[in-house]
N, C-alpha and C positions, 0 to 999 in steps of 0.2 A: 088501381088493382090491389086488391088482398093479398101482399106477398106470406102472410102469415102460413103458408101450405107449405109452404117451399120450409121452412127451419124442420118440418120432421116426416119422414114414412110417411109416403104415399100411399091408400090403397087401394082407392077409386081414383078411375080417369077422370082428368085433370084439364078444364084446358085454358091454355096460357099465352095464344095467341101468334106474337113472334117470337124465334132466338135465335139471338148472333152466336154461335160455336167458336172458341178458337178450334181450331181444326190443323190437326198436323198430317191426318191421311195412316197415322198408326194403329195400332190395336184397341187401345180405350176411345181415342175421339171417333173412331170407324163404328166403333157399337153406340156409343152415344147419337150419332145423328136416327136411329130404328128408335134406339129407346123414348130418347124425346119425342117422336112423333105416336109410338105408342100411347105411351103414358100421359102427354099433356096434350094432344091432339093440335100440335102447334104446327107452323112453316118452321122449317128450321132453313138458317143464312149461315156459312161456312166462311171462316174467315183463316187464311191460310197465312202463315209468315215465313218468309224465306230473312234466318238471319244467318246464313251459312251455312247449316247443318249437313251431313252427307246424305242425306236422304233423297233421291231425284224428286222432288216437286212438277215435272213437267206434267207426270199426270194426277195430281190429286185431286184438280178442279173436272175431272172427269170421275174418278172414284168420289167425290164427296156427292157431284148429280146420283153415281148410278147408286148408292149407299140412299138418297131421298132428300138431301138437300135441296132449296130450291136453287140458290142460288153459292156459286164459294168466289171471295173475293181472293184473290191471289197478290199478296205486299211483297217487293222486296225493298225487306230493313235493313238490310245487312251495313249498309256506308251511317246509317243514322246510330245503327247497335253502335257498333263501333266509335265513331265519332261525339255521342254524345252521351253513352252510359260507360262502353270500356275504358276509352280515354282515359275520361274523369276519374275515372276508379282505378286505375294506373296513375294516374299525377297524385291522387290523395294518397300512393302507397297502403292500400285498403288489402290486407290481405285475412283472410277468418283463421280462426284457429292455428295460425302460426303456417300453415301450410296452401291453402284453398284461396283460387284468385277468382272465385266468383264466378266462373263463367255461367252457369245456368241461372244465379241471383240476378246478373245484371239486364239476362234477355226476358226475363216475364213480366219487368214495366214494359218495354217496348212494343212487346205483343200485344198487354194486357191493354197499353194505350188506344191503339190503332183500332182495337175489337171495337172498346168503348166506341169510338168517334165514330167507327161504321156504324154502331146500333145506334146512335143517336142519328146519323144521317139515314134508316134504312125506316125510321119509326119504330123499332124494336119493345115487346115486351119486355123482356129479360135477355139475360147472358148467363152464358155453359163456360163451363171446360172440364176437364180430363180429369183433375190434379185429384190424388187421392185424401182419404181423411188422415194420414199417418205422415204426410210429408208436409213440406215447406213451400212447395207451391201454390197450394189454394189460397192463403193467406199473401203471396206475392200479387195473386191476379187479384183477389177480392179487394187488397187495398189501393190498386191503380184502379177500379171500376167506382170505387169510393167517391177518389179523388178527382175521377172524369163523368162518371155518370150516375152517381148514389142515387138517384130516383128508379134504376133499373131494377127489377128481381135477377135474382143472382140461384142460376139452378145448376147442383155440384153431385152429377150422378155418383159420384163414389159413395157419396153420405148417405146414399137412399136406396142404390137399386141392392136385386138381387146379388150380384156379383159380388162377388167378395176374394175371388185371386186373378192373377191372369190366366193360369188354367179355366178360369170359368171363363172370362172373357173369350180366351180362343173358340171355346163352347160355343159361347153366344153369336160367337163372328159367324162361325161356322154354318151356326143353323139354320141365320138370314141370309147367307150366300157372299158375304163379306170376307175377300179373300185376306188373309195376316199373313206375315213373314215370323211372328214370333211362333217359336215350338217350346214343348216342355225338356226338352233335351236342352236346347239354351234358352234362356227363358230371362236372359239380362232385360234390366231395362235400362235402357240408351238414352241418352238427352245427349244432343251435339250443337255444335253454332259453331261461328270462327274461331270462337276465343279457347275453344274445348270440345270437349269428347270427357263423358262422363259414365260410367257401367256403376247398378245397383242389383240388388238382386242376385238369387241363383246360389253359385257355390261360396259368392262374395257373405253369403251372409253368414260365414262362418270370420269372424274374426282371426283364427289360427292357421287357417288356411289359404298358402298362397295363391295372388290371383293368377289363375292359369293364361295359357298365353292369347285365348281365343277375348280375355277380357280387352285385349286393346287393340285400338283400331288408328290413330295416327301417328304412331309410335315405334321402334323397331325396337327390340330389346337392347339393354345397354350392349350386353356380353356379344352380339351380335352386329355392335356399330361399326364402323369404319376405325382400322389399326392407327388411321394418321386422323389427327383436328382437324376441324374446319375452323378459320378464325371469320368474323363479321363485325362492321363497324354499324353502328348504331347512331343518330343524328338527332336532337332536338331542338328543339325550338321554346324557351319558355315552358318547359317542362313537355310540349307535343312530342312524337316520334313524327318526324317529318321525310328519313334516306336510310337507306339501305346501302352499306359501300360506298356510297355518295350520290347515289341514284335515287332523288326525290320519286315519291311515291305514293297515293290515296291509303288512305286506311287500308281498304279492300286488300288492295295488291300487297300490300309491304304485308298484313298477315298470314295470307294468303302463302308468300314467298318464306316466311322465318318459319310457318309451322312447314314446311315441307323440308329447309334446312332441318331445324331443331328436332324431327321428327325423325329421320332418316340416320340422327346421333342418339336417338335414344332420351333427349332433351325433352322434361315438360311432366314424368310419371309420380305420381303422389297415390299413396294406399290411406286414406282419411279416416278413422272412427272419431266422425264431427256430432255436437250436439243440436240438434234440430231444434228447432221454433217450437215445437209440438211438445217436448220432453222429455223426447227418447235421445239414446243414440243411434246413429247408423254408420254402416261402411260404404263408401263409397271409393272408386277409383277413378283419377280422373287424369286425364291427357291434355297438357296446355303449352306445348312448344314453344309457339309463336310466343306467346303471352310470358312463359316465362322468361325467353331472351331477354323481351321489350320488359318485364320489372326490374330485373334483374339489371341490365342497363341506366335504365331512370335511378336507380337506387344509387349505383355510385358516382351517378353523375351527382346527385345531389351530395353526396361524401365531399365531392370537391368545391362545391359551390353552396353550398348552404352552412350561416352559423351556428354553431352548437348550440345557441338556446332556441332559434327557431328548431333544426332537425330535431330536437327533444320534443318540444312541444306540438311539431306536427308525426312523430311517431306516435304519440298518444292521442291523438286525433283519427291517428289513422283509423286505431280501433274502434273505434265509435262511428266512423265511418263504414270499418265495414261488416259494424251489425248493422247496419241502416239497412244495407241490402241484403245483405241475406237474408234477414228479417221484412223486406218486401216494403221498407219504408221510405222508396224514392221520393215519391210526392209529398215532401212534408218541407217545411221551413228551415229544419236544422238541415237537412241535408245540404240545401243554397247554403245556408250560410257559411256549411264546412264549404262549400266551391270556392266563395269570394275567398275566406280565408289561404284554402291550397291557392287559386289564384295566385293572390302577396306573394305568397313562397317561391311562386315559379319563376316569377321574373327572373332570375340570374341563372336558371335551369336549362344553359344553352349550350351546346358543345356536343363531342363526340365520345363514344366508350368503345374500345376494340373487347371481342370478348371472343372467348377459346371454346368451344366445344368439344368435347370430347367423350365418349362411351356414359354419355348420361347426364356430364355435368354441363354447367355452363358457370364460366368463368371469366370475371373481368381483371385484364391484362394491360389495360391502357386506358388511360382517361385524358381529355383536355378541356378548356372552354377560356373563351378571351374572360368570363367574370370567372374563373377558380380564386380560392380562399389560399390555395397551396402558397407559398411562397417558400423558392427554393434558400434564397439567401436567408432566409431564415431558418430555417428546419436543418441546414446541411453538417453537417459532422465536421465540416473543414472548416479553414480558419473563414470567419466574415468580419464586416465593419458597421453590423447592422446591430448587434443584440450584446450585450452588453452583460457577462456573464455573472458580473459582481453583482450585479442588481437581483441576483435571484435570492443572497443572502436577506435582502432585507424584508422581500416580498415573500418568502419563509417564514420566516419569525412572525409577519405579520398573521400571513393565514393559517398559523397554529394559535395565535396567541388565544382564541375560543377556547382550544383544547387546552392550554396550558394551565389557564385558569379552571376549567373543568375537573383538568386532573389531581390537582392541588386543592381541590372542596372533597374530593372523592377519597384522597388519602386522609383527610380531615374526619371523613365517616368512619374510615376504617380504624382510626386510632386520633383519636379527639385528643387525649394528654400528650401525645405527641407531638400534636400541631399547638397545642395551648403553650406548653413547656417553651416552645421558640416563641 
């Protein structure tokens, strides 16, 4: 097939045979399934993913049929989201811009995967989705579709149709009988899954302006938590989160159960003006309870259990880590390789963290693990029979002696007859 149509404006109909949709059942992939059939006179195939989002899914695969669909596959991802893109990306300590744990980066290979593999299993022309020309999305699905089916044509209503806000979009829903829950009085646009709850959009996009209270949705306000902590013990395994309190648990459930703690304290709220893939800046606000427990946790556990040249070198990893994703570059070789590398690391990344909640914070209070680095008799203020305090004189003098010598060329600059004179 001549994908060459597809890179600019359409303005004769078009036609393109099959296409796989990711489909969420919202306001852009709901016009999408009319417009592709419009414009490229195709079948269009709905492919639905449940990676935990708050949105009922039970009837989508009923609005994607009556919307013109032929067919919507309905996945739940949510134990593999988790399991094998969150995880990871919690063991690398991957976190963007000093604040943001990824959560929408890490669910668009997932999706973007699963799409690929149905349109290759359905016969597929091409593959859709939603993502606009200004975000960071299109680029997360277009480089899994890459790396799982680049022989596909790849068609990205945002770049081409009429539409051009979501005001117009409700327009559009409207006028094909396509029911939407967005209005222009709130007009956020929402991205959710386990790991998050994310708001763009609307009055957000004033940077000066606080986000009002209808922007969060897993969260209680802090000012508003409970007067007394909650305290939670946290368990891993080789850097896994494996219990809760002590109460082994799947991915699923143990998030499931800390975002509704963490959630309920106020736990998890970030206001982001992040640099996007694209160029720009944007504001986002985003909701990560669960998830911040669980980094937050991992992090001092490795405090206790990882050595200062390793923890150095994999804090600086992490970063690179976690432009991978958010920048959409799961499927690429460097990323495995940072795995194997976090792997090595984890090995002694085992033990417990107690940690405090309280009106928004979360706080580690208690650390153990049978591999910790701690060692009491040495660190302690009292007397011991371990460390040997004369010895630091000499291991002084030593690791100055760079400087000393430094310093004495330097006064040599500053006054040469000085130093010649001696």
């Amino acid at each position: 097939m001549d994908t060459s149509v597809l890179s600019s404006p359409l303005q004769a109909k078009q036609s393109l045979g099959k296409v796989v949709l990711a489909y969420s059942g919202g306001l852009d992939t709901s016009c999408i399934i009319p417009w592709l059939k419009e414009r490229y006179d195709c079948e269009v195939i709905a492919v639905a993913a449940d990676v935990g989002q708050p949105d009922d899914l039970s009837g989508v695969e009923a609005k994607a049929l009556a919307s013109g669909a032929s067919k919507c596959h309905v996945l739940d991802l949510r134990e593999e989201f988790l399991r094998e893109y969150a995880f990871p990306t919690l063991r690398a300590g991957a976190i963007y811009e000093r604040k943001y744990l990824l959560g929408t980066s890490m669910a668009r290979p997932v999706i973007a995967k699963h799409q690929a593999e149905i349109a290759l299993l359905e016969g597929a022309d091409a593959l859709a989705h939603g993502c606009t020309g200004k975000g960071n999305d299109q680029v997360r699905f277009e480089l899994t579709y890459q790396a799982i089916a680049p022989q596909l044509a790849v068609v990205a209503p945002w770049r081409h149709w009429e539409i051009r806000s979501r005001e117009d979009a409700i327009a559009y829903a409207r006028s094909r009988g396509i029911p939407v829950t967005a209005t222009a009085e709130k007009i956020y646009s929402l991205d959710g899954n386990l790991w998050h709850l994310s708001h763009e959009g609307g009055a957000l996009e004033d940077p000066w302006t606080e986000p009002p209270a209808d922007a969060y949705g897993l969260t209680v306000a802090p000012e508003h938590a409970p007067d007394e902590p909650a305290y939670v013990e946290i368990s891993f395994e080789r850097g896994w989160p494996v219990a809760v309190d002590g109460e082994a648990l799947d991915p699923v459930a143990m998030v499931e159960k800390l975002n509704t703690l963490g959630g309920a304290h106020g736990v998890g709220r970030i206001d982001l003006l992040e640099n996007r893939l694209v160029g720009m800046k944007s504001r986002g606000v985003y909701e990560t309870p669960g998830g911040t427990i669980l980094s937050v946790a991992h992090r001092e556990l490795e405090h206790l259990t990882l050595d200062k040249l390793t923890m150095r070198q994999k804090d600086d990893l992490a970063q690179t880590y976690a432009d991978l994703v958010y920048n959409g570059q799961w499927f690429i070789p460097l990323r495995r390789a940072l795995d194997a590398f976090v792997d090595a690391t984890q090995e002694p990344v085992t033990g417990d963290v107690r940690l405090k909640l309280f009106k928004g914070t979360c706080q580690a209070v208690g650390r153990r693990s049978p591999f910790g680095l701690y060692r009491e008799d040495l660190a302690t203020f009292g007397a011991d029979d371990v460390y040997r305090q004369a010895d630091a004189e000499g291991f002084i003098r030593l690791y100055g002696l760079g400087q000393q010598v430094a310093a004495a060329r330097d006064r040599a600059l500053q006054a040469p007859e000085l130093e010649v004179a001696r």
